[in-house]
C-alpha positions as CSV (number, residue, x, y, z in Angstrom):
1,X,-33.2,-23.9,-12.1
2,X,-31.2,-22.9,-15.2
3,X,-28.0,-24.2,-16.2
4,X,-26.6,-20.5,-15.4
5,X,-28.0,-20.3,-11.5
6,X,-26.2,-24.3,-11.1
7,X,-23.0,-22.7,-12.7
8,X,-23.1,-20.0,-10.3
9,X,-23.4,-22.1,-7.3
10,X,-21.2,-24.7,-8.3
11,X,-18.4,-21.1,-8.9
12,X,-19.5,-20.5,-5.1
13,X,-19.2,-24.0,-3.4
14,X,-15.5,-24.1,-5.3
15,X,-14.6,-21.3,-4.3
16,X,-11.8,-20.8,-1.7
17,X,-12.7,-16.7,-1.0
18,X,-15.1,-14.0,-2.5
19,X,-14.2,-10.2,-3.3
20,X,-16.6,-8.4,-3.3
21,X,-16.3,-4.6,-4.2
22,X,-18.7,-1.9,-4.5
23,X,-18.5,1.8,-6.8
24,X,-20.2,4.7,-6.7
25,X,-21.1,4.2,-10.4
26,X,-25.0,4.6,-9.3
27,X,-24.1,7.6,-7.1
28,X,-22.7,9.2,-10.1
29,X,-25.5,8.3,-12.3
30,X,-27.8,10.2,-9.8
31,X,-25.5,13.6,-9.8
32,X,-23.1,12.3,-6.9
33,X,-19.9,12.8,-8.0
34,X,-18.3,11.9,-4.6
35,X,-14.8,12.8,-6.8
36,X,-15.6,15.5,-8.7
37,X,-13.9,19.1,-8.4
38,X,-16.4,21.2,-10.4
39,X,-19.0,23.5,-10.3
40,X,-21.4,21.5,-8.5
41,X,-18.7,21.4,-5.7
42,X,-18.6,24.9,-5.3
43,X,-22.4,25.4,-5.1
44,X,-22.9,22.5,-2.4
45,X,-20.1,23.9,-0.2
46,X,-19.7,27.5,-1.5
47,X,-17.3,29.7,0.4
48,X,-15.7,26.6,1.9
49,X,-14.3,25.0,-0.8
50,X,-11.7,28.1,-1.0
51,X,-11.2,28.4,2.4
52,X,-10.1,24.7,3.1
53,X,-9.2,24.0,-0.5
54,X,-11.7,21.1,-0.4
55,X,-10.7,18.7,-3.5
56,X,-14.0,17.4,-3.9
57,X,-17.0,15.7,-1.6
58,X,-15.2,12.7,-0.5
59,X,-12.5,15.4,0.6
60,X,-14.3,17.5,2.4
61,X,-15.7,14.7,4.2
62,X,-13.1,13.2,5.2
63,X,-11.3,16.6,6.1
64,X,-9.8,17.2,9.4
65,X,-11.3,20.8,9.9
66,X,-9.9,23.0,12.6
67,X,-13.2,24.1,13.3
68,X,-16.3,22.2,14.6
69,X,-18.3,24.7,13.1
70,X,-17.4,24.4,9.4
71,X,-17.2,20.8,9.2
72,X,-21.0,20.9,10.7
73,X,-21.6,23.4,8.0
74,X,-20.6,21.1,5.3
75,X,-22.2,18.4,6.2
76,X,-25.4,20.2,6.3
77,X,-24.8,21.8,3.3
78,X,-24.2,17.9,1.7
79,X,-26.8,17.1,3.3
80,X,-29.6,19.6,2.5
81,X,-28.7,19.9,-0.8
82,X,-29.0,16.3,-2.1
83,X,-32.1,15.6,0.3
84,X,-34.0,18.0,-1.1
């Protein structure tokens, strides 16, 4: 074992907690801008992104739609579009 992996376990056993946190920074990297208000936005979710003034994916994920229907329609629209 290298000196580095016994640092790094000896870091662990003395430690009281972890944090661990995560990003998106791969998502992004790939096109997934979960953030993003841009052009891409509009193609994903067209027509919706007007009507519910979506600020960007994570939004419009997370958006309390009024209608069952057009939150179904974005997340197939999410969906198909970055499954393909």
């Amino acid at each position: 074992m290298t000196n580095t992996v016994k640092t790094a376990q000896q870091w662990l056993s003395d430690a009281d907690a972890l944090l661990v946190t995560a990003s998106n920074g791969f998502s992004i990297s790939e096109g997934l801008n979960l953030f993003a208000k841009d052009s891409k936005l509009s193609t994903v979710l067209g027509d919706l992104v007007e009507k519910y003034n979506l600020p960007n994916l994570l939004g419009a994920l997370n958006y309390n739609y009024p209608n069952e229907l057009d939150k179904w329609r974005v997340y197939a629209r999410i969906a198909e579009y970055y499954n393909l």
